[in-house]
MMTF fields as JSON, N, C-alpha, C and O atoms, coordinates in Angstrom:
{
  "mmtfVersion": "1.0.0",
  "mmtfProducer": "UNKNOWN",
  "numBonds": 355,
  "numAtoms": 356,
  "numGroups": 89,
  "numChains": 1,
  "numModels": 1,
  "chainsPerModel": [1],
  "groupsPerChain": [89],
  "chainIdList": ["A"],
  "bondAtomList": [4, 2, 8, 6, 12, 10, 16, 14, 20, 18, 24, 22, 28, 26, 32, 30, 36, 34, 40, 38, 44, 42, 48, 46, 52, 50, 56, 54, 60, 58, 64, 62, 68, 66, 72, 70, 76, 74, 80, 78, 84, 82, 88, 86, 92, 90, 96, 94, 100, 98, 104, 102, 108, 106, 112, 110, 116, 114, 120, 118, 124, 122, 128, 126, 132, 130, 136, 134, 140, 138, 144, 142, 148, 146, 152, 150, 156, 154, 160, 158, 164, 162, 168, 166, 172, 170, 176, 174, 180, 178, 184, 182, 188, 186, 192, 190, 196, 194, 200, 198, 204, 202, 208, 206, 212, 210, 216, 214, 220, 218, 224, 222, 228, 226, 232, 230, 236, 234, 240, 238, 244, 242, 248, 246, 252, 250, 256, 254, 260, 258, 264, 262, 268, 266, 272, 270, 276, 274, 280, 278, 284, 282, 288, 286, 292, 290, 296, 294, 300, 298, 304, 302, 308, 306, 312, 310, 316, 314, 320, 318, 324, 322, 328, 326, 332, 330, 336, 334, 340, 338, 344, 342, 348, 346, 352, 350],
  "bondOrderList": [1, 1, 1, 1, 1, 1, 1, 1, 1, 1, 1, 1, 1, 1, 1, 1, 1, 1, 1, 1, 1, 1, 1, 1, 1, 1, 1, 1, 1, 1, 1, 1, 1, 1, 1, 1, 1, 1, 1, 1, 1, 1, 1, 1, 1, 1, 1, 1, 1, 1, 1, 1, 1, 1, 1, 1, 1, 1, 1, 1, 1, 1, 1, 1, 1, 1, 1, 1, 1, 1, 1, 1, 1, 1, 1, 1, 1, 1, 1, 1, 1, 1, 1, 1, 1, 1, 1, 1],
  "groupList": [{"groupName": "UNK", "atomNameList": ["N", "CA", "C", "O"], "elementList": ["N", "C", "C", "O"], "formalChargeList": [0, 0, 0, 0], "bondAtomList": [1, 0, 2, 1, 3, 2], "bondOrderList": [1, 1, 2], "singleLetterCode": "X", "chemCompType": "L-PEPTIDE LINKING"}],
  "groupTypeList": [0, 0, 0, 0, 0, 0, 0, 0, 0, 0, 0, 0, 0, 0, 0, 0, 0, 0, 0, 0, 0, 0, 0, 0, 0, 0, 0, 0, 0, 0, 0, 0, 0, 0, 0, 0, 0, 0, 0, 0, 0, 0, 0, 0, 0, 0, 0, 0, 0, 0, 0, 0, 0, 0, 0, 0, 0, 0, 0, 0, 0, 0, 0, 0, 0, 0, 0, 0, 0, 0, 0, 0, 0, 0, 0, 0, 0, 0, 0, 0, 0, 0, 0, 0, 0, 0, 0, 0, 0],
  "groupIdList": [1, 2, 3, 4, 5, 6, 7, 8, 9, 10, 11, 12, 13, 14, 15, 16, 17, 18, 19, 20, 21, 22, 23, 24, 25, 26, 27, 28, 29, 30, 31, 32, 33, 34, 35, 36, 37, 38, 39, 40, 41, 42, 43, 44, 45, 46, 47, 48, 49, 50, 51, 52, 53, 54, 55, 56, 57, 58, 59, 60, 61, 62, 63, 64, 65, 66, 67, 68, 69, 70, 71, 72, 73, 74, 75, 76, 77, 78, 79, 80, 81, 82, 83, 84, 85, 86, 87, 88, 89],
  "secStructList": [7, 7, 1, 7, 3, 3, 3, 7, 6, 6, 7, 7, 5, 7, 6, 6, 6, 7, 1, 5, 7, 3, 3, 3, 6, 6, 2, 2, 2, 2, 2, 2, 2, 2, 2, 2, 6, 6, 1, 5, 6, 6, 7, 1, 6, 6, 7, 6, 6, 7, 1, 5, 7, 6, 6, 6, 6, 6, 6, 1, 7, 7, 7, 2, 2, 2, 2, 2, 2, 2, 2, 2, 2, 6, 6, 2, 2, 2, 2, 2, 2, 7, 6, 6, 7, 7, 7, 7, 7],
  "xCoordList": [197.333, 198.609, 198.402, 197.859, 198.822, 199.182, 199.908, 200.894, 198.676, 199.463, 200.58, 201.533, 200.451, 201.176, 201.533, 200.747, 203.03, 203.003, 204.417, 205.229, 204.101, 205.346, 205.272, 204.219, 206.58, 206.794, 205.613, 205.085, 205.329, 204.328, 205.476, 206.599, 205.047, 206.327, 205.952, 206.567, 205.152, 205.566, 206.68, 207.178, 206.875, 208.122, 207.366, 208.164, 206.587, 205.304, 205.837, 206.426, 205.749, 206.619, 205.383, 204.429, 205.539, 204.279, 204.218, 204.947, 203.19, 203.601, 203.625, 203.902, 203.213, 203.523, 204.895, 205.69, 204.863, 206.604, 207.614, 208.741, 207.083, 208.524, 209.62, 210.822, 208.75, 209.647, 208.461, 207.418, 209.28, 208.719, 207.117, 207.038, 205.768, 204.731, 204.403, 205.011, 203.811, 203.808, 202.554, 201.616, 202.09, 200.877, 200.595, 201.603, 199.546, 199.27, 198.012, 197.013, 198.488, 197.723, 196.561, 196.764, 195.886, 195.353, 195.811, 196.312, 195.939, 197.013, 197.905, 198.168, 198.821, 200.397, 200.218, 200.822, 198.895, 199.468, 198.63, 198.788, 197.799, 197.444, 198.895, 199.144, 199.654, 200.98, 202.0, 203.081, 201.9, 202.783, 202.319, 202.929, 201.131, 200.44, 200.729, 201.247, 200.557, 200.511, 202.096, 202.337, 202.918, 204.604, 204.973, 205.487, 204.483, 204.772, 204.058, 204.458, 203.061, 202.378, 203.035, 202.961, 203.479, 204.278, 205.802, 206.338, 206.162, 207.743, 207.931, 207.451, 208.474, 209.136, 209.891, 210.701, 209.295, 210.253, 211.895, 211.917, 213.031, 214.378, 214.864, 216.007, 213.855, 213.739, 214.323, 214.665, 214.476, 214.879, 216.919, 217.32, 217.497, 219.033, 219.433, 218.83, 220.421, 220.13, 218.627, 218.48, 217.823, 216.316, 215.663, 214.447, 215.885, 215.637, 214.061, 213.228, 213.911, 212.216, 211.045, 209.84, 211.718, 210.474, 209.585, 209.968, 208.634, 207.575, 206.627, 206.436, 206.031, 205.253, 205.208, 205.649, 204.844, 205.061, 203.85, 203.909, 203.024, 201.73, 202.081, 201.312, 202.993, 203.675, 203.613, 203.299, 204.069, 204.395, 202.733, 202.626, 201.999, 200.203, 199.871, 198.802, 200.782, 200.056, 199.365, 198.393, 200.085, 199.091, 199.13, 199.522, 198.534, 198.255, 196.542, 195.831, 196.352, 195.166, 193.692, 193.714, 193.017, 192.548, 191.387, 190.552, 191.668, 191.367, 190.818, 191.052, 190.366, 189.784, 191.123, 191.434, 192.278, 193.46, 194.338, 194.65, 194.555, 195.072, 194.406, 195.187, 193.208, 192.592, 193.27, 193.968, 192.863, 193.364, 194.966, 195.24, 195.968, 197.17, 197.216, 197.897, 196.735, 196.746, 196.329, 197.172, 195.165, 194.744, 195.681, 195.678, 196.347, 197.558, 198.574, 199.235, 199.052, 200.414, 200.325, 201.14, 198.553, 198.661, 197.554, 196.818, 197.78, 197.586, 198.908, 199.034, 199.722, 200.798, 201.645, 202.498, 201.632, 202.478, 202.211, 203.123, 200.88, 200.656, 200.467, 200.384, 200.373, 200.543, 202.097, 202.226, 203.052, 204.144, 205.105, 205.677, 204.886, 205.376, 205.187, 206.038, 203.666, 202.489, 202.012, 200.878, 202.772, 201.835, 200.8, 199.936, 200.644, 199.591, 198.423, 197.478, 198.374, 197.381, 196.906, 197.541, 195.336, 194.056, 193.802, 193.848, 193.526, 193.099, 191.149, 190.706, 190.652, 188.939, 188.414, 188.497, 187.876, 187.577, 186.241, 185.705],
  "yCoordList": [88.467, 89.089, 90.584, 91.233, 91.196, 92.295, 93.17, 92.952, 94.723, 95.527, 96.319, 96.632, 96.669, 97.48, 96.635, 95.822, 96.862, 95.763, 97.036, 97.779, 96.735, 97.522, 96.996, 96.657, 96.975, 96.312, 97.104, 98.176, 96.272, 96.726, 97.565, 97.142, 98.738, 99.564, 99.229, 99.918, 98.401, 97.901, 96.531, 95.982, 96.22, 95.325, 93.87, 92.933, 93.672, 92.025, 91.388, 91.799, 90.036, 88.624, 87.864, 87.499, 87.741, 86.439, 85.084, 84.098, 85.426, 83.831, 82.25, 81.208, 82.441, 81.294, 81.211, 80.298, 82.746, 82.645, 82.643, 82.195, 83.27, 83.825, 84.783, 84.744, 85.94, 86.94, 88.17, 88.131, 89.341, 90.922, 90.646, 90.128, 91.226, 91.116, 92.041, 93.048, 92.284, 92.789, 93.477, 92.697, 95.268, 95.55, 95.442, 95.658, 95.176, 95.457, 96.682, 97.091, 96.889, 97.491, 99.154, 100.268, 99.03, 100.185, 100.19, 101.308, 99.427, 99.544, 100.034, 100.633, 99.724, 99.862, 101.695, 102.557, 101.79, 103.544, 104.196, 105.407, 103.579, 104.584, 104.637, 105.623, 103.666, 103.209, 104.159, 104.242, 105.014, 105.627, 106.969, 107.596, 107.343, 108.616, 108.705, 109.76, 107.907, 108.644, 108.649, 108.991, 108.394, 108.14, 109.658, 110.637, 109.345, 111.039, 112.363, 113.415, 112.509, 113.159, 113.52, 114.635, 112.616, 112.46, 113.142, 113.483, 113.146, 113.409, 114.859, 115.376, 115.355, 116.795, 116.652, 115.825, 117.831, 118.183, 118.407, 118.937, 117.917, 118.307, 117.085, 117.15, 115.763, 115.215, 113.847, 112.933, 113.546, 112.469, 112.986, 113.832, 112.207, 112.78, 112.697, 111.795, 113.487, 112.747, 112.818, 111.961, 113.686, 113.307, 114.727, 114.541, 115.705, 116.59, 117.12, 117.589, 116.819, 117.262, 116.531, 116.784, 115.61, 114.324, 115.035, 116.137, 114.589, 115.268, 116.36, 116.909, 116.764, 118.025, 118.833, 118.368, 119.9, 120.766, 120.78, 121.607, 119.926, 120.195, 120.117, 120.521, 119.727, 120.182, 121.175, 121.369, 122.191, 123.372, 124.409, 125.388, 123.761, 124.222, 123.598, 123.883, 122.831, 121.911, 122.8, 122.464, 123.89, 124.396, 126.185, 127.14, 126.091, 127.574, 127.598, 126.699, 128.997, 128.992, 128.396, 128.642, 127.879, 127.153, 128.804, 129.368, 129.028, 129.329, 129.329, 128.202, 129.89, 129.38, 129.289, 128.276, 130.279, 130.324, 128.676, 127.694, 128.974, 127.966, 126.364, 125.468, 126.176, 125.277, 124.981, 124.004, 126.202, 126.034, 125.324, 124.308, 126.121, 125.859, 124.262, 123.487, 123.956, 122.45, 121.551, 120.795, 121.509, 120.978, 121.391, 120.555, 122.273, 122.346, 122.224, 122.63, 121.62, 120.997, 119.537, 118.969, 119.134, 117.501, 117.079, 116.099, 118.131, 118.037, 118.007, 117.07, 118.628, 118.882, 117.981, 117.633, 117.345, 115.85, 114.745, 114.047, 114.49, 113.557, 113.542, 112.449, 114.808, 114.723, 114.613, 114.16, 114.861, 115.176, 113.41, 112.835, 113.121, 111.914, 110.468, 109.613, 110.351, 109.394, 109.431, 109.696, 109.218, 108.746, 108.011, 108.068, 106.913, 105.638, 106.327, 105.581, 107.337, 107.924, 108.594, 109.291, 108.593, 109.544, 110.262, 109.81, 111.363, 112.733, 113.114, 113.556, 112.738, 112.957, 114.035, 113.835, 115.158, 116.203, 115.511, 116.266],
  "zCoordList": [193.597, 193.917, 194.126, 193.233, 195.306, 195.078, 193.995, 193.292, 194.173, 193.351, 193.846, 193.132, 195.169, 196.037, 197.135, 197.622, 197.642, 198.835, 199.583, 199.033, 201.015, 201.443, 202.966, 203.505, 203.601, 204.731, 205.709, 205.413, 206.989, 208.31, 208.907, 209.182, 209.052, 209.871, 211.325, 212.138, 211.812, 213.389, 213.285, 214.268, 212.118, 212.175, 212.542, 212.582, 212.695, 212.766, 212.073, 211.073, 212.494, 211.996, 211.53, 212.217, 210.557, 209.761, 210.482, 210.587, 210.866, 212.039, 211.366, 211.958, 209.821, 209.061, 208.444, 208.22, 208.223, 207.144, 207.842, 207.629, 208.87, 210.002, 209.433, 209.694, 208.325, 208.07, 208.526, 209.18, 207.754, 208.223, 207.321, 206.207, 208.286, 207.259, 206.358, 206.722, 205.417, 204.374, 204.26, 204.1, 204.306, 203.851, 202.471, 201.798, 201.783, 200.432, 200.082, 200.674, 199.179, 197.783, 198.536, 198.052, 199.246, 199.527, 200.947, 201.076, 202.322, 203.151, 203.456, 204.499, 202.068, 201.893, 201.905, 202.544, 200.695, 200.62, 201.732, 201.888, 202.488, 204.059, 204.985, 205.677, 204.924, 206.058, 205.271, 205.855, 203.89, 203.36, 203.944, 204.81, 203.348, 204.008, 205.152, 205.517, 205.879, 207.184, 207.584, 208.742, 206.962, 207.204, 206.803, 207.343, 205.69, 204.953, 205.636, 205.137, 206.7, 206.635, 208.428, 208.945, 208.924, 210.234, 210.627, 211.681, 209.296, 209.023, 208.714, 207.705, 209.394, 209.206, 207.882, 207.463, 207.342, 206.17, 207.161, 208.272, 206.501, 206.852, 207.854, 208.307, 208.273, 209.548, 208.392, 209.143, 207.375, 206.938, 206.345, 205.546, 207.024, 206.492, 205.061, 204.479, 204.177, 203.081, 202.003, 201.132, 202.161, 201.69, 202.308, 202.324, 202.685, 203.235, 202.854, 203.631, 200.994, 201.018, 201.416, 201.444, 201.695, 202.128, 203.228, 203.62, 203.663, 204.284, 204.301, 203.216, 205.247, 205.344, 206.263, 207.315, 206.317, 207.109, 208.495, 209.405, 208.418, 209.703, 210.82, 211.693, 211.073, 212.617, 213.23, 214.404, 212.042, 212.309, 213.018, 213.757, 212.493, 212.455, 214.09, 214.629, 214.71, 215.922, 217.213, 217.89, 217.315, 218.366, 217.981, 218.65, 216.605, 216.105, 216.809, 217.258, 216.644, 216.943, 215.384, 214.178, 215.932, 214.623, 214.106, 214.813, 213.154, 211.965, 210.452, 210.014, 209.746, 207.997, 207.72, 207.095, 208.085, 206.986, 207.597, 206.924, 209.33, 209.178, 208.73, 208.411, 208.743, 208.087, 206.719, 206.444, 205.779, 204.359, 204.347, 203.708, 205.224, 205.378, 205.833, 205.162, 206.582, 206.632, 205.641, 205.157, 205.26, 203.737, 202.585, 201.681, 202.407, 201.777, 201.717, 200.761, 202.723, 203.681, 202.785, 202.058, 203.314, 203.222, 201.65, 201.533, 200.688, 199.52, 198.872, 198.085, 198.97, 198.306, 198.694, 197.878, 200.089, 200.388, 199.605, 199.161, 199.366, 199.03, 197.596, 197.036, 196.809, 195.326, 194.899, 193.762, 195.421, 195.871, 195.749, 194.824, 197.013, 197.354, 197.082, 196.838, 197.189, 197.184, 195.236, 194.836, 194.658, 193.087, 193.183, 192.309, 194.604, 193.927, 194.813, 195.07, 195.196, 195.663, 194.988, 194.196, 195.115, 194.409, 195.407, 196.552, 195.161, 196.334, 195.645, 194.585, 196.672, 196.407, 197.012, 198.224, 196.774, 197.412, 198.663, 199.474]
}
């Protein structure tokens, strides 16, 4: 049994069950990461801190600082949002 389970956000039909399919357990939290990491802070209604800011970095000139600034965008999302995630240097 799964430890972690969370719907396929392409919406995929289990072609045995014939419902929504289901990622699990280390899946589930890459399909969260990258949800969270996609989403503008202010871009969820209702929920306004959800996300991160790397958008904002998309066509800076690349840099050490803006480097750091990005790795700190998507450190702080994911310590943040993501509990079942481990962050490994």
């Amino acid at each position: 049994m799964a430890t972690y389970s969370d719907f396929n956000t392409t919406f995929a039909v289990h072609p045995i069950k014939n419902d929504l399919s289901l990622k699990n357990d280390e899946e589930a939290v890459k399909q969260s990461i990258k949800n969270l990491l996609l989403t503008d802070r202010g871009e969820r209604p209702f929920q306004n801190n959800i996300g991160s800011n790397i958008r904002s970095l998309l066509f800076e000139n690349y840099t050490p600082q803006t480097l750091l600034l990005f790795k700190r965008y998507i450190y702080e999302t994911i310590d943040n949002f993501e509990p079942r995630a481990v962050i490994k240097d």
